[in-house]
MIDOSE-1310 file (N, C-alpha, C; in nm, 2 decimals, decimal comma, always signed):
residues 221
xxxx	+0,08/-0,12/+0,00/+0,00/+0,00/+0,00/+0,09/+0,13/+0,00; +0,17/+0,11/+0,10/+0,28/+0,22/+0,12/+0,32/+0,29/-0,03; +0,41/+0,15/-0,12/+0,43/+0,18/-0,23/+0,35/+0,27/-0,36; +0,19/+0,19/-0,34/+0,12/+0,23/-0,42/+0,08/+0,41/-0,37
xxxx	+0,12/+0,46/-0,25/+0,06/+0,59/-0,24/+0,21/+0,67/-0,30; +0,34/+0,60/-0,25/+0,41/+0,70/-0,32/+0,40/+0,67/-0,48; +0,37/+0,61/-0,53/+0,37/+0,59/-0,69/+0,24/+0,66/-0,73; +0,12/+0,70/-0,67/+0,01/+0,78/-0,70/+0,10/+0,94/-0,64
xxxx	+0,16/+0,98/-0,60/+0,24/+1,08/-0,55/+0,29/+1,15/-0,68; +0,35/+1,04/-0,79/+0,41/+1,09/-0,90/+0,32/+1,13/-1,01; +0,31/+1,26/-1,03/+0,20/+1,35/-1,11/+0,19/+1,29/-1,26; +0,33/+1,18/-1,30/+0,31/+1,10/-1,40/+0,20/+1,07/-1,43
xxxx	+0,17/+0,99/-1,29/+0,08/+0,92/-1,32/-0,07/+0,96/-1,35; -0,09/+1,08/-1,31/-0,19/+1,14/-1,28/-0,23/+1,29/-1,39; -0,16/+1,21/-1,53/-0,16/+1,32/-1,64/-0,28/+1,31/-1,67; -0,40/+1,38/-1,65/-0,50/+1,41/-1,67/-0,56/+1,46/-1,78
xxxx	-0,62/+1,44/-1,89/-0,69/+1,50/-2,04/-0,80/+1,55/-1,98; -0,84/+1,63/-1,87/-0,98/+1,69/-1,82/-1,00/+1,80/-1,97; -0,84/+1,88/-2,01/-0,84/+2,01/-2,04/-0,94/+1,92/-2,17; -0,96/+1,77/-2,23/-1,00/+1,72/-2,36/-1,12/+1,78/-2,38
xxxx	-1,17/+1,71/-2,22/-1,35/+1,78/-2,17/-1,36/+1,84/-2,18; -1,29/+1,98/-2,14/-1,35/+2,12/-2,16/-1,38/+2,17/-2,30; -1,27/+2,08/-2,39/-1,35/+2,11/-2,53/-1,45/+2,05/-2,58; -1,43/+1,94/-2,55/-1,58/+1,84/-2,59/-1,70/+1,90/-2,59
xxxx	-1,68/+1,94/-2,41/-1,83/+1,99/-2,40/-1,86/+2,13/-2,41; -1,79/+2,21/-2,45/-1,76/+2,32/-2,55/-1,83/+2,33/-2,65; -1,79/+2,20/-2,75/-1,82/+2,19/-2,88/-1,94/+2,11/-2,86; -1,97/+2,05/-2,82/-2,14/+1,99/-2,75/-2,21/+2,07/-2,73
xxxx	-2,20/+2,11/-2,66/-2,32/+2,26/-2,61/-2,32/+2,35/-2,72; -2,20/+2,38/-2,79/-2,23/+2,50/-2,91/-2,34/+2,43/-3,01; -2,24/+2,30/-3,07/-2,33/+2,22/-3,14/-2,53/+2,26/-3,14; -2,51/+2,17/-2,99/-2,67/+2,19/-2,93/-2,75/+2,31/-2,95
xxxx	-2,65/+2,41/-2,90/-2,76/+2,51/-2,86/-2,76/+2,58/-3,03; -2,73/+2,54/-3,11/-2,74/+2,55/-3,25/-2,84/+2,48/-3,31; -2,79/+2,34/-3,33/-2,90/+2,31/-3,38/-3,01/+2,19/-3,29; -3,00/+2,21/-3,18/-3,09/+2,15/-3,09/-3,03/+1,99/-3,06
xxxx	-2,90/+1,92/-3,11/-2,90/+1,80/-3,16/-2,71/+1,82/-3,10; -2,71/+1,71/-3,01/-2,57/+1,64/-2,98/-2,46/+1,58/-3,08; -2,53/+1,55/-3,19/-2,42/+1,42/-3,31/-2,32/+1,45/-3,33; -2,27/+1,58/-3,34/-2,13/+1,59/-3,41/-2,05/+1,67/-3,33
xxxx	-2,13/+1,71/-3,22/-2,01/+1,79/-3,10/-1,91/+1,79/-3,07; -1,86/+1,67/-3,03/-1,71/+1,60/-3,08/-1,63/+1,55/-3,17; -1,69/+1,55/-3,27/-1,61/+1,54/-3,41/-1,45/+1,62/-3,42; -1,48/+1,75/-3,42/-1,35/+1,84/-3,41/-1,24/+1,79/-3,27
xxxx	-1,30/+1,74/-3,18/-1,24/+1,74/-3,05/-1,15/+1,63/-3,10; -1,25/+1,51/-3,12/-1,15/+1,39/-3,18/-1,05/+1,39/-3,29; -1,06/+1,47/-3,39/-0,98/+1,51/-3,51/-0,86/+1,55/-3,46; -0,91/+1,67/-3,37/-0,75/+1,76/-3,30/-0,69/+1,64/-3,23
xxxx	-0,77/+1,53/-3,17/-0,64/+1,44/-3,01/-0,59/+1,34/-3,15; -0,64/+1,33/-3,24/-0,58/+1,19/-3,37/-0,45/+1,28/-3,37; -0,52/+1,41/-3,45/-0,38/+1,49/-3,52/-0,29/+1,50/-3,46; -0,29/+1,52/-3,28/-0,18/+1,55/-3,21/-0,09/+1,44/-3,17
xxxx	-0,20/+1,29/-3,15/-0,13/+1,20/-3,08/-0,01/+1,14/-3,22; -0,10/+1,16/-3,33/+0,00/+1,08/-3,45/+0,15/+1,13/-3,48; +0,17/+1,23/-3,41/+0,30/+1,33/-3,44/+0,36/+1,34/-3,35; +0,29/+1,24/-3,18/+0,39/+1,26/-3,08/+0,49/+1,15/-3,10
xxxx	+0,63/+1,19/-3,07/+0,80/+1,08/-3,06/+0,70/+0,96/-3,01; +0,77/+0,88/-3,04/+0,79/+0,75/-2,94/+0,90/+0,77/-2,80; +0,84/+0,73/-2,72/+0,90/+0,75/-2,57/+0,83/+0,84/-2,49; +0,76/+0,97/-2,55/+0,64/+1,06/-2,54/+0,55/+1,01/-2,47
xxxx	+0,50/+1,08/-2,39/+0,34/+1,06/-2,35/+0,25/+1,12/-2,45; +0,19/+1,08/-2,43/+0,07/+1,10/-2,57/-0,04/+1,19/-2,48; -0,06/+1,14/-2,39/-0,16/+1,22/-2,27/-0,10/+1,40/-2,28; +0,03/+1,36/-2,24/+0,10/+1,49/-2,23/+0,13/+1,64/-2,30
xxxx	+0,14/+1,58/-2,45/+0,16/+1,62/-2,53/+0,05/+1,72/-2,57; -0,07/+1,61/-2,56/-0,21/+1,64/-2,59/-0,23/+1,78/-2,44; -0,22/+1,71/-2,36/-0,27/+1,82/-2,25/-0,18/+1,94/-2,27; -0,10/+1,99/-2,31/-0,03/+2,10/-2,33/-0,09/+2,17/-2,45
xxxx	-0,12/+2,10/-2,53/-0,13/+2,21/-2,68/-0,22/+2,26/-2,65; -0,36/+2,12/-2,58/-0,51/+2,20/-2,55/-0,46/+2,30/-2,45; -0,41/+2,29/-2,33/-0,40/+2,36/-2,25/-0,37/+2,52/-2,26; -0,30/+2,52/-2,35/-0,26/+2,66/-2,45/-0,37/+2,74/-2,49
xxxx	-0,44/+2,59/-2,62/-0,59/+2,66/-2,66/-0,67/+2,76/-2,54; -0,66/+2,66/-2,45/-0,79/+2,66/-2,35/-0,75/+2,81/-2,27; -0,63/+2,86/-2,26/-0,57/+2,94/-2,13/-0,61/+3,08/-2,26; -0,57/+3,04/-2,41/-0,51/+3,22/-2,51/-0,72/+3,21/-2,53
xxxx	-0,79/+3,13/-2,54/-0,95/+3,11/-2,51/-1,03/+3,22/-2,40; -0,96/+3,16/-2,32/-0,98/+3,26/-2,17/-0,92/+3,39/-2,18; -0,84/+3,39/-2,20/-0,77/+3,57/-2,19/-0,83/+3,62/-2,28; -0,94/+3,57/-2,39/-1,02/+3,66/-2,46/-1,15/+3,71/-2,43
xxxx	-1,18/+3,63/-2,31/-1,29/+3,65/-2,25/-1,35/+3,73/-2,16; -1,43/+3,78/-2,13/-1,45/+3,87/-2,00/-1,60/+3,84/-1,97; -1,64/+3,89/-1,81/-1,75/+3,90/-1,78/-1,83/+3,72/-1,78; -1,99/+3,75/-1,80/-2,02/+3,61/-1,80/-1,96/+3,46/-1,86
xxxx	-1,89/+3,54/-2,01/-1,88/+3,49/-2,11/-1,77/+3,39/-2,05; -1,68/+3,44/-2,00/-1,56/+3,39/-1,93/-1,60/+3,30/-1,81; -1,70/+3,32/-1,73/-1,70/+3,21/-1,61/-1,77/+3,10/-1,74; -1,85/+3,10/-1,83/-1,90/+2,97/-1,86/-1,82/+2,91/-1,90
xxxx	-1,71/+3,00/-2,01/-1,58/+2,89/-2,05/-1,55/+2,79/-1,90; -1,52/+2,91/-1,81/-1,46/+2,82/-1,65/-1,54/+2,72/-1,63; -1,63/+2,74/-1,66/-1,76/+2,64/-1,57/-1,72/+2,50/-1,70; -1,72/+2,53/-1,84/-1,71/+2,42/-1,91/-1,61/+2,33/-1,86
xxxx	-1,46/+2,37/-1,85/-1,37/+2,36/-1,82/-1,37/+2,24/-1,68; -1,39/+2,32/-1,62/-1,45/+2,25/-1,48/-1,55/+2,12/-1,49; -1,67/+2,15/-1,53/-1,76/+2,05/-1,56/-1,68/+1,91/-1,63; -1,63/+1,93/-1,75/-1,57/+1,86/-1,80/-1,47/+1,74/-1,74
xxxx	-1,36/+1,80/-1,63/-1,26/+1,78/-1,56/-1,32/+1,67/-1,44; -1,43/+1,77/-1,39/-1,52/+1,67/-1,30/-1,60/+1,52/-1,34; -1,63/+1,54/-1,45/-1,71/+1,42/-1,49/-1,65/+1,35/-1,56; -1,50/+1,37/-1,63/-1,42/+1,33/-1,66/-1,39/+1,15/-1,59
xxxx	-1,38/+1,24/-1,43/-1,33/+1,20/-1,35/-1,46/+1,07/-1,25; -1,56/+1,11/-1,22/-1,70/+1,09/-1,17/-1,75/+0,98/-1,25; -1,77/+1,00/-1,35/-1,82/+0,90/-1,45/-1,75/+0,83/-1,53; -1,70/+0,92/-1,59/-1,63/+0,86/-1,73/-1,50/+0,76/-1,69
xxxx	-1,45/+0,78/-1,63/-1,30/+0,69/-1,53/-1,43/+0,55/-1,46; -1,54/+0,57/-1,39/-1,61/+0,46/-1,32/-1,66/+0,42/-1,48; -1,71/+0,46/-1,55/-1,77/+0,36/-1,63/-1,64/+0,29/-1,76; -1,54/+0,31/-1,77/-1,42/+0,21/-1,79/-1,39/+0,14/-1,72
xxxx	-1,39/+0,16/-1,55/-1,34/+0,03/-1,47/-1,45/-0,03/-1,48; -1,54/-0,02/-1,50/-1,69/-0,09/-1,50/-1,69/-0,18/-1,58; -1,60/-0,17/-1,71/-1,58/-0,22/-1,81/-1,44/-0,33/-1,80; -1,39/-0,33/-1,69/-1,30/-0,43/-1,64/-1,33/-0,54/-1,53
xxxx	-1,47/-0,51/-1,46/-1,54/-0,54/-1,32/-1,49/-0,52/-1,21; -1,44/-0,34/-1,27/-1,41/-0,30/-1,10/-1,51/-0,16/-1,09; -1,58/-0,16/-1,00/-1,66/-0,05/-0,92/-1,55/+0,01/-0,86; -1,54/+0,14/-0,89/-1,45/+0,25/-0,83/-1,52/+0,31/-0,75
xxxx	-1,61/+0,29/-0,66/-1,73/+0,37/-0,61/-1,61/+0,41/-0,51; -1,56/+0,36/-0,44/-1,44/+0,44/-0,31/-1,39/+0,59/-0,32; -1,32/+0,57/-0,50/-1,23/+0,66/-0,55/-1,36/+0,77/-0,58; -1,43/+0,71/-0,65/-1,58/+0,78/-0,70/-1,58/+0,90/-0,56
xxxx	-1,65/+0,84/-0,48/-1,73/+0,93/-0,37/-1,63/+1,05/-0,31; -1,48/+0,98/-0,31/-1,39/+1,06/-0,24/-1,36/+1,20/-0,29; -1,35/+1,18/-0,41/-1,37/+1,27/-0,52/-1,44/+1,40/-0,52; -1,60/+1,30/-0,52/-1,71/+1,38/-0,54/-1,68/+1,47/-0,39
xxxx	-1,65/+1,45/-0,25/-1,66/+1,50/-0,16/-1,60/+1,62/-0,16; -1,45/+1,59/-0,24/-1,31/+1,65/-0,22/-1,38/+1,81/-0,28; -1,48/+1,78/-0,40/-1,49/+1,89/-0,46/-1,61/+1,97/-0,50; -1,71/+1,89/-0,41/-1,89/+1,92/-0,42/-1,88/+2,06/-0,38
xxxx	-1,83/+2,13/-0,34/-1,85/+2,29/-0,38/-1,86/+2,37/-0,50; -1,72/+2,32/-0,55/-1,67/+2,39/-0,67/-1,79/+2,33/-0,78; -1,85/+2,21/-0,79/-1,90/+2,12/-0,88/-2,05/+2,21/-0,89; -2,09/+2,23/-0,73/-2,24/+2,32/-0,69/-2,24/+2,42/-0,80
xxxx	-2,15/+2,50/-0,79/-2,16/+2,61/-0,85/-2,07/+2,59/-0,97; -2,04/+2,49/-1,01/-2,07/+2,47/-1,18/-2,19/+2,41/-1,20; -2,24/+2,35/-1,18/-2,41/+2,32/-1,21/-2,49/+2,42/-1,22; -2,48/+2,53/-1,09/-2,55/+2,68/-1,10/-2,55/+2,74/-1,24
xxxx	-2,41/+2,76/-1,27/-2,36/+2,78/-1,40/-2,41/+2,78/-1,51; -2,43/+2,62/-1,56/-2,46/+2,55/-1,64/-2,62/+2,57/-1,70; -2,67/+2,57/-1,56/-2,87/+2,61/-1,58/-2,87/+2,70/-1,66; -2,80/+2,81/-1,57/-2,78/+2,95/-1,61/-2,75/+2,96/-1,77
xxxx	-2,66/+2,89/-1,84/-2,66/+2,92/-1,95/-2,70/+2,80/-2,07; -2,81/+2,70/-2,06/-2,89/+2,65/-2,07/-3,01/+2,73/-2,09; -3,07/+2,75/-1,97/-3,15/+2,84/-1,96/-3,16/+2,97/-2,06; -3,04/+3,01/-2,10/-3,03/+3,16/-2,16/-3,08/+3,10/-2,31
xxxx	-3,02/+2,97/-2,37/-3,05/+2,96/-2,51/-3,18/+2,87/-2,51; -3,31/+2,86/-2,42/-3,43/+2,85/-2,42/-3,41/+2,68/-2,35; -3,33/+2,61/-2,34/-3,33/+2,48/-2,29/-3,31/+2,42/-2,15; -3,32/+2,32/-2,11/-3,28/+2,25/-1,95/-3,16/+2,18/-1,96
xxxx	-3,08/+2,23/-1,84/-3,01/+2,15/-1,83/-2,99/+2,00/-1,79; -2,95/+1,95/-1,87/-2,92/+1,77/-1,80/-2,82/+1,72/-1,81; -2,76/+1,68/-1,70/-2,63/+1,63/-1,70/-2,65/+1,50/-1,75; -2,70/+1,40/-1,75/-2,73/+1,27/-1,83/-2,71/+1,30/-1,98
xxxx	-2,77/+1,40/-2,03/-2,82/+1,41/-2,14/-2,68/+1,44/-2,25; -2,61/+1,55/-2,15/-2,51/+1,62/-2,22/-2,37/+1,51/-2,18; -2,41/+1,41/-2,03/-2,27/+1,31/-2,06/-2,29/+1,22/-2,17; -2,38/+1,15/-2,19/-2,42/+1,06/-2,27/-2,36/+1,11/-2,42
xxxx	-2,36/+1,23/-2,47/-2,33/+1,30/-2,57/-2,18/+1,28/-2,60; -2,12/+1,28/-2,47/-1,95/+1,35/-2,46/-1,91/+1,14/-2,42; -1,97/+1,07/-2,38/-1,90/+0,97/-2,31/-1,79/+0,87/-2,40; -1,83/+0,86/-2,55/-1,78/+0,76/-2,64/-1,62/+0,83/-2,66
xxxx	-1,67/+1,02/-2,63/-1,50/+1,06/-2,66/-1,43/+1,07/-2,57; -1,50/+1,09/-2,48/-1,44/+1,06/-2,31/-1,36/+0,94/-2,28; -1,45/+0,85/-2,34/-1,42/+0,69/-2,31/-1,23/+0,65/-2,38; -1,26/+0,73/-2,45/-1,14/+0,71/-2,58/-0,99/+0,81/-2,50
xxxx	-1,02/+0,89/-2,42/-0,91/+0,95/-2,31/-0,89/+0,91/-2,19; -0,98/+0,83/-2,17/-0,94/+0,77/-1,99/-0,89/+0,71/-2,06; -0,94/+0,58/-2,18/-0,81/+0,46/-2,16/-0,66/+0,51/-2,21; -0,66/+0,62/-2,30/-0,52/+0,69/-2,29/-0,42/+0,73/-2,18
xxxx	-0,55/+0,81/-2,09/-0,45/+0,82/-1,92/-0,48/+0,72/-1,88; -0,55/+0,61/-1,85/-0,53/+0,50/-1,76/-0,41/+0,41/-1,80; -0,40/+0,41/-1,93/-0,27/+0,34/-1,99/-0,12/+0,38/-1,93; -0,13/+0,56/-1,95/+0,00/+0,57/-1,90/-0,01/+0,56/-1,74
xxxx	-0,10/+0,56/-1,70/-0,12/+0,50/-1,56/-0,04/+0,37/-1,51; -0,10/+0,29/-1,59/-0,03/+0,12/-1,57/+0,10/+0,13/-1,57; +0,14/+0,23/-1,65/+0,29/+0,22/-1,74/+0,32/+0,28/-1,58; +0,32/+0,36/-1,52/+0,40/+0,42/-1,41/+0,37/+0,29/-1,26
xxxx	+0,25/+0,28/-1,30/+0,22/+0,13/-1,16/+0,30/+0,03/-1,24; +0,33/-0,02/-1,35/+0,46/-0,13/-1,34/+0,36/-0,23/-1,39; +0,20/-0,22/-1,43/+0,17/-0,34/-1,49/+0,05/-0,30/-1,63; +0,02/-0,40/-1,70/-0,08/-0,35/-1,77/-0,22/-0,44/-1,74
xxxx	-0,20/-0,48/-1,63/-0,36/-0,53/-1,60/-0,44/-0,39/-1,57; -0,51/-0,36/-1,62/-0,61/-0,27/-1,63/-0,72/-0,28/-1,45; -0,71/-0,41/-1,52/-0,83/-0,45/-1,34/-0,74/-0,40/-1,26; -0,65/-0,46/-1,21/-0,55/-0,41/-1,15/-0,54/-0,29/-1,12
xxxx	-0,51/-0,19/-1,17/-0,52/-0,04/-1,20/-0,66/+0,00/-1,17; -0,72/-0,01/-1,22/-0,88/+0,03/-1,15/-0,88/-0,03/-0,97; -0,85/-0,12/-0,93/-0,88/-0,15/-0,77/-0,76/-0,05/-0,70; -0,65/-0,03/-0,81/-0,56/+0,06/-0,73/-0,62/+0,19/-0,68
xxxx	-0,70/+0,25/-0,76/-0,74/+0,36/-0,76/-0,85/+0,36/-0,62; -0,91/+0,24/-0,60/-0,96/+0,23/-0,45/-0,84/+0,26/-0,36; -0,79/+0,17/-0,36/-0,68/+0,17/-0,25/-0,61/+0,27/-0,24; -0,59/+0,31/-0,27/-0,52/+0,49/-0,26/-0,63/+0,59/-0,34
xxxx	-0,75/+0,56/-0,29/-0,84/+0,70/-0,34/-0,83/+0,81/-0,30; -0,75/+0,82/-0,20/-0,75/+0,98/-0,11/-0,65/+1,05/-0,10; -0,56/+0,94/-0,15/-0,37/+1,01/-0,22/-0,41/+1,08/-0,35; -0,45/+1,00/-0,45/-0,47/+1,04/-0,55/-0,58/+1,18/-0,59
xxxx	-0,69/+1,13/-0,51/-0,81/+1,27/-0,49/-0,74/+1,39/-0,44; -0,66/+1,39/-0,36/-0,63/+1,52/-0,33/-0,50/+1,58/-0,38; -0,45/+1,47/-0,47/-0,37/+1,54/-0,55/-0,43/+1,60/-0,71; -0,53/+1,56/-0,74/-0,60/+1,61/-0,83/-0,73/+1,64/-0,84
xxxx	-0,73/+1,71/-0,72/-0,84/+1,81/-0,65/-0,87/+1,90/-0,77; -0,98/+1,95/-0,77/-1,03/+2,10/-0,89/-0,89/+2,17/-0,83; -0,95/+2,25/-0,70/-0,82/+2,35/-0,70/-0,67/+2,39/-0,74; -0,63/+2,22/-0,70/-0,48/+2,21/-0,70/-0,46/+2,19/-0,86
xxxx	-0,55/+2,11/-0,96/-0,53/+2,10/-1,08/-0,58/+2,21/-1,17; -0,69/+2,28/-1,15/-0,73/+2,39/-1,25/-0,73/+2,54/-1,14; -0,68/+2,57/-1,05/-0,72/+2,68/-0,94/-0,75/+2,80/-1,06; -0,69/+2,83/-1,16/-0,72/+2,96/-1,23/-0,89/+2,91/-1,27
xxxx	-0,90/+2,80/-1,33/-1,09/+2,80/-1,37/-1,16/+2,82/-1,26; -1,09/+2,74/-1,13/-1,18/+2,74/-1,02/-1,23/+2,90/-0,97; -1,11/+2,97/-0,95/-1,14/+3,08/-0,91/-1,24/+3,19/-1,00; -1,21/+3,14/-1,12/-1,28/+3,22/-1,20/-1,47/+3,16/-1,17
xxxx	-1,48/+3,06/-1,16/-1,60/+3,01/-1,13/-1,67/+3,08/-0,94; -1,61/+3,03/-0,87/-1,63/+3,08/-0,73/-1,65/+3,24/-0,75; -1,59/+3,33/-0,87/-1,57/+3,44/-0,81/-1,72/+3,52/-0,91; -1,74/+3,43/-1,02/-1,85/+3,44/-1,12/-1,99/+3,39/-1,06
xxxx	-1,97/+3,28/-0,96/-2,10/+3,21/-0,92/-2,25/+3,29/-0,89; -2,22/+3,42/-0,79/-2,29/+3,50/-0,73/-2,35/+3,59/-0,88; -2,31/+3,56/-1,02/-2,37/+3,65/-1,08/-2,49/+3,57/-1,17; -2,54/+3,45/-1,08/-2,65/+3,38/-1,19/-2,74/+3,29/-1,03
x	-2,85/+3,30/-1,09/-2,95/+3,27/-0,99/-2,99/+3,14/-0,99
């Protein structure tokens, strides 16, 4: 156990594609609130992680690579923004990262027969504030282009491209825990769910979106 908390310690392992979500469901919700319809929201998203991963070296993280370029996008995105317009980017950003994490990670181990519910809940605890007021958020601009929000509705949309980035970071996951049993890896993530959770807290991993959300929250009802 000892071992497995300092090896969840190493940020390697914990190369996160949240910044993927923030586009996905970017390009989902634009999609939607366009033409009323989920189907191609992620098309672009998936094009850009092909383009990027096919030109990373060998020896590369592929995770890595990817989270830096988006991360660029996502940060020169933001410095264009102001006012509302700017907390929703945050809130996307955020949303994305969370459910990322909540769902989309539990429904791959699910697909190995491990219930992550441990790592799941610890999670959800670590960060049910910041998450409150991305949901607030989200109504809020839902609401503004005549629709309801649904988080089912809008994961279901993003899950197949989701699905296609956890097993990228869970891969380089294995690669740093020393095996490629997958099951394996999934029960790890019980066993050290509270090393891991709190090193990839909202705050500690996105604190610029977070703040921008906390500090946006109070301007939507």
């Amino acid at each position: 156990m000892d071992k497995l908390k300092e090896l969840a310690k190493n940020k390697v392992v914990l190369i996160l594609v949240a910044v993927l979500s923030f586009f996905i469901v970017k390009e989902i919700k634009t999609q939607y609130q366009i033409s009323k319809g989920y189907e191609k929201g992620a098309d672009n998203v998936i094009k850009k992680y092909d383009e990027i991963s096919s030109r990373v070296e060998d020896g590369k993280s592929v995770v890595e690579e990817v989270r830096k370029e988006f991360t660029n996008i996502a940060n020169d995105d933001l410095n264009k923004k102001s006012g509302n317009e700017k907390v929703f980017s945050a809130a996307n950003y955020v949303w994305g990262a969370y459910v990322f994490n909540v769902r989309t990670r539990y429904d791959f181990c699910k697909q190995y027969g491990v219930d992550i519910s441990q790592f799941v809940n610890a999670y959800t605890a670590k960060n049910s504030e910041v998450f409150d007021a991305v949901i607030k958020i989200q109504k809020s601009d839902f609401k503004a282009h005549g629709m309801t929000y649904s988080e089912n509705d809008l994961y279901n949309s993003l899950k197949d491209a989701q699905l296609k980035m956890v097993k990228q970071d869970m891969i380089e996951v294995s690669k740093t825990w020393k095996t490629d049993d997958m099951n394996l890896v999934c029960q790890n993530f019980n066993k050290v769910a509270y090393t891991i959770v709190d090193i990839i807290s909202l705050n500690k991993t996105m604190p610029q979106f977070v703040q921008i959300v906390m500090d946006g929250v109070g301007n939507f009802k």
